[in-house]
C-alpha positions as CSV (number, residue, x, y, z in Angstrom):
1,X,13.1,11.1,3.7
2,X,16.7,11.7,4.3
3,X,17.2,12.6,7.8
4,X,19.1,15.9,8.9
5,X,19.6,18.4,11.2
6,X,19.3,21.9,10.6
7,X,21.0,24.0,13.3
8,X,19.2,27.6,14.1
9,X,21.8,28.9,16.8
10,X,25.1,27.9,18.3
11,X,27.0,28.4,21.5
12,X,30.2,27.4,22.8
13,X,27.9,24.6,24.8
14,X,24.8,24.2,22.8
15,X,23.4,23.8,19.4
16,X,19.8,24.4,18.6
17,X,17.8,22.4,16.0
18,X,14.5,23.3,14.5
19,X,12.0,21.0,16.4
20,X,10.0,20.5,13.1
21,X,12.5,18.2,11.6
22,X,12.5,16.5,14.6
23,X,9.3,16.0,15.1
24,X,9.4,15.0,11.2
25,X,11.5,12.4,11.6
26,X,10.3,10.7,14.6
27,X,7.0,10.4,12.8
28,X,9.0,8.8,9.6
29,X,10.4,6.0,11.7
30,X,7.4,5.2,13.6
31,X,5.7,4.8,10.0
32,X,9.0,2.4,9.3
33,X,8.3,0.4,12.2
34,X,4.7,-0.2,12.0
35,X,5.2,-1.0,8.3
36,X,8.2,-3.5,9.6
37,X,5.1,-4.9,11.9
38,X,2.5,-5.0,9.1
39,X,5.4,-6.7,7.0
40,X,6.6,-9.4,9.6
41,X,2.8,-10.4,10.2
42,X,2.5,-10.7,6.6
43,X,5.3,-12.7,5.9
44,X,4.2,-15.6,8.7
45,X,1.0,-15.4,7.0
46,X,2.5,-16.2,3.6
47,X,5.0,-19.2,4.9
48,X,2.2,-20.8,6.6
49,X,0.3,-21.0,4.1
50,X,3.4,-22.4,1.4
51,X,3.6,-24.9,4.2
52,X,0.0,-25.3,3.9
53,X,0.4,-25.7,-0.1
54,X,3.8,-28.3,0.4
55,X,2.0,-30.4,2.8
56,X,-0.5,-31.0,0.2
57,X,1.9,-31.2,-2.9
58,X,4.1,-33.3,-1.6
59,X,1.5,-36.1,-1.4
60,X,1.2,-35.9,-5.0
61,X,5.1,-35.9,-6.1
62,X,6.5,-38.9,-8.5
63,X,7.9,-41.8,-6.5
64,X,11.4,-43.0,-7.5
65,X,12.1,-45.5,-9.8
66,X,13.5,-47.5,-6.9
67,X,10.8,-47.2,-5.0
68,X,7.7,-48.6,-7.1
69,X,8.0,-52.1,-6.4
70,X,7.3,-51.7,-2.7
């Protein structure tokens, strides 16, 4: 939703905006931010479970050539 105001009425001093489009986009960005949440919470979930996944796969990687006669 691209954000703008629409001005009903002027004065030297004031300007007057229509308090729907206000009240529009202050519901938009809370939506944003408790997407951004969701997201974030999301996003530890997924790296600690590749952790999870590379502390198990790296127990099964090739040894070196170097290092098979230890």
């Amino acid at each position: 939703m691209a954000a703008k105001k629409i001005y009903v009425a002027s004065t030297r001093t004031t300007l007057t905006e229509r308090k729907r489009d206000v009240t529009k986009l202050k519901q938009a960005l809370v939506r944003v931010f408790e997407e951004y949440r969701k997201l974030k919470g999301q996003q530890r979930r997924f790296e600690a479970a590749l952790g999870d996944l590379c502390a198990i796969t790296t127990r099964w990687s090739i040894p070196r050539k170097e290092c098979t006669g230890l």
